[in-house]
C-alpha positions as a Markdown table, in Angstrom:
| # | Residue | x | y | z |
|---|---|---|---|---|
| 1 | Unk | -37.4 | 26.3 | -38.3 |
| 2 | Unk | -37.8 | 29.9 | -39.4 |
| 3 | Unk | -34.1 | 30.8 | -40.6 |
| 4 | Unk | -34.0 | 31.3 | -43.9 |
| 5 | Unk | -31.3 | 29.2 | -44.3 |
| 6 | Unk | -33.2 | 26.1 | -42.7 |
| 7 | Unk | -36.1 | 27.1 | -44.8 |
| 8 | Unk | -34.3 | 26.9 | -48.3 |
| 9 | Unk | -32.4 | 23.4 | -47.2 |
| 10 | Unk | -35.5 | 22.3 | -46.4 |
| 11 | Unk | -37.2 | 23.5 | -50.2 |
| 12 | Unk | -40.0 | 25.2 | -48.0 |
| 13 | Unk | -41.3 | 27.9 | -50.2 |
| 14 | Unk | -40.8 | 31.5 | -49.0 |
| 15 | Unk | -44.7 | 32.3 | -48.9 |
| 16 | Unk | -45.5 | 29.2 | -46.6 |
| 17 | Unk | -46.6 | 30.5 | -43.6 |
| 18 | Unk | -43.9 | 30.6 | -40.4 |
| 19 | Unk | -43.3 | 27.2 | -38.4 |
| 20 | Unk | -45.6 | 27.4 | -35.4 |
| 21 | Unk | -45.1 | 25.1 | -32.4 |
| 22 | Unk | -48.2 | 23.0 | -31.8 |
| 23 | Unk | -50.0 | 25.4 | -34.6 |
| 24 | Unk | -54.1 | 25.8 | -33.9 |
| 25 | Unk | -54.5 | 26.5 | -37.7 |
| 26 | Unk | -54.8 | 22.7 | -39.0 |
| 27 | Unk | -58.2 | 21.7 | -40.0 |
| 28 | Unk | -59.2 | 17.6 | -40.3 |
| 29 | Unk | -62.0 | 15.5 | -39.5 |
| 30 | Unk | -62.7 | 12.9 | -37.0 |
| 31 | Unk | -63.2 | 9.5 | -38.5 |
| 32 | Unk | -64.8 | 6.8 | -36.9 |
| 33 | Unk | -61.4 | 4.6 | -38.0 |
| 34 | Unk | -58.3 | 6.3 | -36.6 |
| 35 | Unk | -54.7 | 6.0 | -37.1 |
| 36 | Unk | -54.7 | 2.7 | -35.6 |
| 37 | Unk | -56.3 | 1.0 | -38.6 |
| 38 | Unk | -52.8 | 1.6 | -40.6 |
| 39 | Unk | -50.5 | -0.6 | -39.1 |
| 40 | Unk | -52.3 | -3.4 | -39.7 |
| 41 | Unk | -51.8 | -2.2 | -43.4 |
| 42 | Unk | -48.0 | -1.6 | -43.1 |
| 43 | Unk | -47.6 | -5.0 | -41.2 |
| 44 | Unk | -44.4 | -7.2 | -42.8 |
| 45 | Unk | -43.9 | -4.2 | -45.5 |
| 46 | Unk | -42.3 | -1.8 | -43.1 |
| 47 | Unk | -39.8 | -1.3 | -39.8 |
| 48 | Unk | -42.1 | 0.3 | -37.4 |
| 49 | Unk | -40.6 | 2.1 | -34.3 |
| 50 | Unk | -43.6 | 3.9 | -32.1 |
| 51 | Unk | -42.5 | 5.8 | -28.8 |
| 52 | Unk | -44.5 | 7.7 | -25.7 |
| 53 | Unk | -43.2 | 9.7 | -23.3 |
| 54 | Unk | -44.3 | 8.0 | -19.9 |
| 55 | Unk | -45.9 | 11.4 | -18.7 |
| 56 | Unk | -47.9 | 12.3 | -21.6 |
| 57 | Unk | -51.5 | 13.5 | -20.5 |
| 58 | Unk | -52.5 | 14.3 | -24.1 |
| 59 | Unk | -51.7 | 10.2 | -25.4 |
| 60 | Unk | -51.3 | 9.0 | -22.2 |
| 61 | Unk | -48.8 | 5.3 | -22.7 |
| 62 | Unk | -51.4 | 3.0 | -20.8 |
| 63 | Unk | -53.8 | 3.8 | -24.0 |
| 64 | Unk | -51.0 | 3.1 | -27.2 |
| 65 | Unk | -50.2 | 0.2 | -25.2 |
| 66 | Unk | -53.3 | -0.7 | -24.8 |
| 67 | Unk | -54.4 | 0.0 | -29.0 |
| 68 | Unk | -50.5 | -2.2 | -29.4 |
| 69 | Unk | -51.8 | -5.0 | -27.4 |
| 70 | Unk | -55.3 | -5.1 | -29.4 |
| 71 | Unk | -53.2 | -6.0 | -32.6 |
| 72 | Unk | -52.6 | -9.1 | -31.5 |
| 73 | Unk | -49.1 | -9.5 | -32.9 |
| 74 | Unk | -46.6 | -11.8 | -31.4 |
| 75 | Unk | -44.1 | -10.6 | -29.0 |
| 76 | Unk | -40.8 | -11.3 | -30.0 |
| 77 | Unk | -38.6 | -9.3 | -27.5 |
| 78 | Unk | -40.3 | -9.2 | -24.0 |
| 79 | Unk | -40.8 | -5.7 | -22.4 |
| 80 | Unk | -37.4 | -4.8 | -21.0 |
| 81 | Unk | -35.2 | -1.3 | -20.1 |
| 82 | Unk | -32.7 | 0.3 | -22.4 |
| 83 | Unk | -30.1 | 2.7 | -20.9 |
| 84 | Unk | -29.0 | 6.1 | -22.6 |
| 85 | Unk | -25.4 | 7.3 | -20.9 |
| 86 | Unk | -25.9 | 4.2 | -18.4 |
| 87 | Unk | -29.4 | 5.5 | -16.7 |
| 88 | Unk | -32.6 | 3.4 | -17.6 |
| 89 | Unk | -34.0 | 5.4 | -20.1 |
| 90 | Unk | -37.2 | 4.0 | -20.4 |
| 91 | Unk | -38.5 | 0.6 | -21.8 |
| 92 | Unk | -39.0 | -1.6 | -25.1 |
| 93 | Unk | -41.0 | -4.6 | -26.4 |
| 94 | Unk | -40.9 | -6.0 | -29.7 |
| 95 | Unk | -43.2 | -7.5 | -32.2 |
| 96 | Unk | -43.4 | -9.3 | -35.4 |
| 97 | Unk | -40.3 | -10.7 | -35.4 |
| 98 | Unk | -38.6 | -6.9 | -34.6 |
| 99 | Unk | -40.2 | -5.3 | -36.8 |
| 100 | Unk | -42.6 | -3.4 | -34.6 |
| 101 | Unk | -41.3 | -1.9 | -31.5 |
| 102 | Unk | -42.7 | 0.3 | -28.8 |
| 103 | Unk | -40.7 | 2.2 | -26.7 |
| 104 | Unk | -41.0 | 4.7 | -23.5 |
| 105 | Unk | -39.2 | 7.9 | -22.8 |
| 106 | Unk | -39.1 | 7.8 | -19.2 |
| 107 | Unk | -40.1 | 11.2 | -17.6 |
| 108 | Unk | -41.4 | 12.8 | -20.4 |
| 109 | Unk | -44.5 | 14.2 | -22.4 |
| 110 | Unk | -46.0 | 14.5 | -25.7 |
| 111 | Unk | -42.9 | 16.4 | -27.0 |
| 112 | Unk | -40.4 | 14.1 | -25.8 |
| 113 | Unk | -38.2 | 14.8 | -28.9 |
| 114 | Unk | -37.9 | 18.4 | -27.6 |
| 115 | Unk | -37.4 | 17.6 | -23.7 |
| 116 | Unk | -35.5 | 14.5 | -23.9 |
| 117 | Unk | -33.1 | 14.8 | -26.6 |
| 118 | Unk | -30.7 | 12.2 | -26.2 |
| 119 | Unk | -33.2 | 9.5 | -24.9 |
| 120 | Unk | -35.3 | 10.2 | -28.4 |
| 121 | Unk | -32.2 | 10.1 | -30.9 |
| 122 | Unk | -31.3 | 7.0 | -28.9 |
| 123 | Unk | -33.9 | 5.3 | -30.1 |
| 124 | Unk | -34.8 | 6.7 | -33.8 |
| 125 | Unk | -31.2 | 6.3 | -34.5 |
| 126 | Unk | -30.4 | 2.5 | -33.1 |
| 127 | Unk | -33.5 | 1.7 | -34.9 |
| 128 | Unk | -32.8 | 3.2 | -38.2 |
| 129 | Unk | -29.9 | 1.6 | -38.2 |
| 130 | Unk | -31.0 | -1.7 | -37.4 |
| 131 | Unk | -29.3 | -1.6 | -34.1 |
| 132 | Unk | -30.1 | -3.1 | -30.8 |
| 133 | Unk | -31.9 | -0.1 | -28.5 |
């Protein structure tokens, strides 16, 4: 993320600071309303796909499922495994008529994206493309 060449594709401007894996340096404040509050506002306008890695300490999966199940939205494709390369990868339930679905990366942590490649682009690119996961 710090080549130049992935920096100018990107249009990041050469005196933004170097990329910095999980960077101290970000400032916000806690709100008594978290993140939580927007998908009720992006409910029937977008495709939502939210995923946790099954061995995540810092957003452990037993606490989004547990935020998901507080919604209250209709389940439209029971909790079931999907396979990556034949090998349960983890496991998927839909909402909303498929247009909410949380998934599991079996074996996996917050960065799941970094330690379980091919499970994550399974499932970002089945679901951008309107494909069965």
């Amino acid at each position: 993320m710090n080549n130049k060449t992935v920096r100018d594709a990107l249009h990041i401007p050469a005196d933004a600071p170097a990329w910095e894996l999980c960077s101290g340096s970000i400032n916000y404040t806690i709100e008594a309303a978290g993140s939580v509050d927007v998908y009720s506002e992006l409910r029937g306008v977008y495709h939502m796909l939210v995923f946790s890695g099954t061995t995540d300490g810092a957003v452990p999966t037993i606490g989004t499922q547990n935020w998901i199940a507080d919604l209250d939205w209709d389940i439209s494709e029971a909790w079931r495994p999907y396979r990556v390369k034949g090998k349960i990868a983890g496991f998927l339930e839909s909402r909303e008529a498929h247009k909410f679905v949380f998934a599991t990366i079996h074996g996996t942590g917050h960065m799941a994206a970094q330690w379980k490649r091919a499970e994550t682009y399974h499932l970002i690119d089945r679901f951008v493309k309107g494909l069965k996961i």
